[in-house]
C-alpha positions as CSV (number, residue, x, y, z in Angstrom):
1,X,0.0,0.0,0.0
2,X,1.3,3.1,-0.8
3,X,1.8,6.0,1.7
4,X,-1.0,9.0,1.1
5,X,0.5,12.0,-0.2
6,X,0.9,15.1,2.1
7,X,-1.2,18.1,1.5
8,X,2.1,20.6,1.2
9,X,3.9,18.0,-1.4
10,X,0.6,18.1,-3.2
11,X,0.2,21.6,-2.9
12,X,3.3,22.1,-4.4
13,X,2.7,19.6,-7.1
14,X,-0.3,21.6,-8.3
15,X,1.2,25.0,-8.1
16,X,3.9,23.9,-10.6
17,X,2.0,22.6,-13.2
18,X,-0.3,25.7,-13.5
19,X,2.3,28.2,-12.9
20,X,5.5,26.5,-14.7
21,X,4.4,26.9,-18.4
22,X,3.6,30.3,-17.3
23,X,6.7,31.3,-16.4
24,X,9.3,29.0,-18.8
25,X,9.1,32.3,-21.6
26,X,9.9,34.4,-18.6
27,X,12.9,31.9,-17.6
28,X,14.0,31.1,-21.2
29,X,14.6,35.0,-21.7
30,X,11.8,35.0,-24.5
31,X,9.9,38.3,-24.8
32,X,8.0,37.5,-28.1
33,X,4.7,38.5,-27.4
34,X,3.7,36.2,-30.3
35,X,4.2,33.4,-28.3
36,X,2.3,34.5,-24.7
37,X,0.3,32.0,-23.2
38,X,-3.0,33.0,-22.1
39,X,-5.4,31.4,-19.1
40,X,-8.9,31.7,-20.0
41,X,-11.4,30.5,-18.4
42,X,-12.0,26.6,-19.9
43,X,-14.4,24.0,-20.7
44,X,-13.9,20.4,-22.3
45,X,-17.1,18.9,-22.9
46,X,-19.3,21.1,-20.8
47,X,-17.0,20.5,-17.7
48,X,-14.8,23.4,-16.0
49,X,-11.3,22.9,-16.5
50,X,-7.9,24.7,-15.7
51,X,-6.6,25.2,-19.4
52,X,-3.6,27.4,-21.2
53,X,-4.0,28.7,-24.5
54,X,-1.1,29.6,-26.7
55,X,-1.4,31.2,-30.0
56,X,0.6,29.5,-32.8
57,X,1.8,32.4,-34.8
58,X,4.0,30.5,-37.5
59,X,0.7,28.9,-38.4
60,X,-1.7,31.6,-38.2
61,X,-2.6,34.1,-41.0
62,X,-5.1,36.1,-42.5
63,X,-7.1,33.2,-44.0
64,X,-6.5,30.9,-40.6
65,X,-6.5,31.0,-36.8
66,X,-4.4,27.9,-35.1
67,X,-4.4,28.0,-31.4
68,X,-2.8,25.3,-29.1
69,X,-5.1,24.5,-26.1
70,X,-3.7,22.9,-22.8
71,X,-5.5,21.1,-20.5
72,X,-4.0,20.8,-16.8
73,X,-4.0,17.3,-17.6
74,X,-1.1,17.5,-20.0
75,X,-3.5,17.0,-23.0
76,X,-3.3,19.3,-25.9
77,X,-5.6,20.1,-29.0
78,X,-5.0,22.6,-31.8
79,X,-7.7,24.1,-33.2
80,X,-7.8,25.9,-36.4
81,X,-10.5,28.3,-37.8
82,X,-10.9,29.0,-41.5
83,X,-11.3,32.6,-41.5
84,X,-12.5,32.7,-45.3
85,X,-15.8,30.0,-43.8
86,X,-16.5,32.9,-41.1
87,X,-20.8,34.5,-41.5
88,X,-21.9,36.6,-39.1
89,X,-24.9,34.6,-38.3
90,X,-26.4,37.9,-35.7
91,X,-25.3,40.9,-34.1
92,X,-22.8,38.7,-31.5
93,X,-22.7,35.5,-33.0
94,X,-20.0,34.6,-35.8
95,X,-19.5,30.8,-37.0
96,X,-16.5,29.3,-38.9
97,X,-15.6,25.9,-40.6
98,X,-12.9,24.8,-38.4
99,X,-10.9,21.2,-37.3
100,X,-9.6,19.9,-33.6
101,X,-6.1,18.1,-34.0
102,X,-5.9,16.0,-30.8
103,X,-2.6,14.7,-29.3
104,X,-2.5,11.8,-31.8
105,X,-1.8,14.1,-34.8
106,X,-2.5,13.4,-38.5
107,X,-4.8,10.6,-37.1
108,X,-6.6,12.8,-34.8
109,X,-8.3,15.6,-36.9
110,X,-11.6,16.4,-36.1
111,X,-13.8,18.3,-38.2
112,X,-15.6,21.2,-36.4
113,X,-17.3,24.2,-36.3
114,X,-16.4,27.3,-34.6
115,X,-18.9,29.5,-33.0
116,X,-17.4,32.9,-31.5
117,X,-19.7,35.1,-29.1
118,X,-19.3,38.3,-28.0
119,X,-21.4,39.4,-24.6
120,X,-21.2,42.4,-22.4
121,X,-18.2,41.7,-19.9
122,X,-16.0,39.1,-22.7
123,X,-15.8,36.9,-25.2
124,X,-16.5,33.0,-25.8
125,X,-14.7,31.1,-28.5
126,X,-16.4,27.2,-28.7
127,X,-15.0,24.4,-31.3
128,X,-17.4,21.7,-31.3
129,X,-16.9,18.6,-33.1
130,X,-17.9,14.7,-32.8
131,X,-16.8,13.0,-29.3
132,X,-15.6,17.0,-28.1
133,X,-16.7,20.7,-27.3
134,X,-14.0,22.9,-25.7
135,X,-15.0,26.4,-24.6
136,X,-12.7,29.3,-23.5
137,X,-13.6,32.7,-22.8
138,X,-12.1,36.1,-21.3
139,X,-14.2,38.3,-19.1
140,X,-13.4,42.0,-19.2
């Protein structure tokens, strides 16, 4: 039987895996702001989940968004959003053609839709495709 883990060591434990891919730019000496990583707030399938979002600037461009998501659990989508598929579909609403990769690559594309809404107070950007849904939004 193995011995229950103390509350400080898992403290600890916790505060380095949200905090650590936070601060490796700082560490590494990168000031690209290309390459920030942002915490929104997240959802995976209607569930609340810690999450870091990185924008993948090599890849993005005026007829594409790719964005790499992080879940707290180490796994780790990239979702891209055709811009030229974008219709504004009402005065908040705008929807986009768009594909999930999952961790297994070539394998693991998932065609999607993108649905971005703008409120009073932030922003929600949803991919929603077969088996997943993940949600992030900023609140101003």
């Amino acid at each position: 039987m193995t011995p229950p883990v103390k509350r400080t060591t898992l403290g600890a434990r916790v505060a380095a895996v949200l905090l650590l891919p936070l601060l490796l730019p700082l560490l590494r000496g990168l000031g690209d702001p290309a390459s920030a990583q942002y915490s929104p707030n997240c959802q995976r399938n209607g569930v609340k989940e810690f999450c870091a979002m990185t924008p993948i600037s090599g890849a993005t461009s005026e007829k594409q968004i790719v964005e790499k998501i992080t879940f707290a659990d180490h796994t780790v989508y990239e979702v891209l959003r055709n811009e030229t598929t974008c219709k504004q579909t009402s005065e908040s609403v705008r929807t986009c053609h768009a594909k999930i990769i999952t961790s297994q690559g070539a394998s693991g594309v998932i065609p999607a839709f993108y649905r971005g809404t703008s409120y009073e107070g932030g922003y929600k950007h949803e991919y929603v495709g077969k088996g997943i849904h993940i949600t992030y939004f900023f609140l101003d």
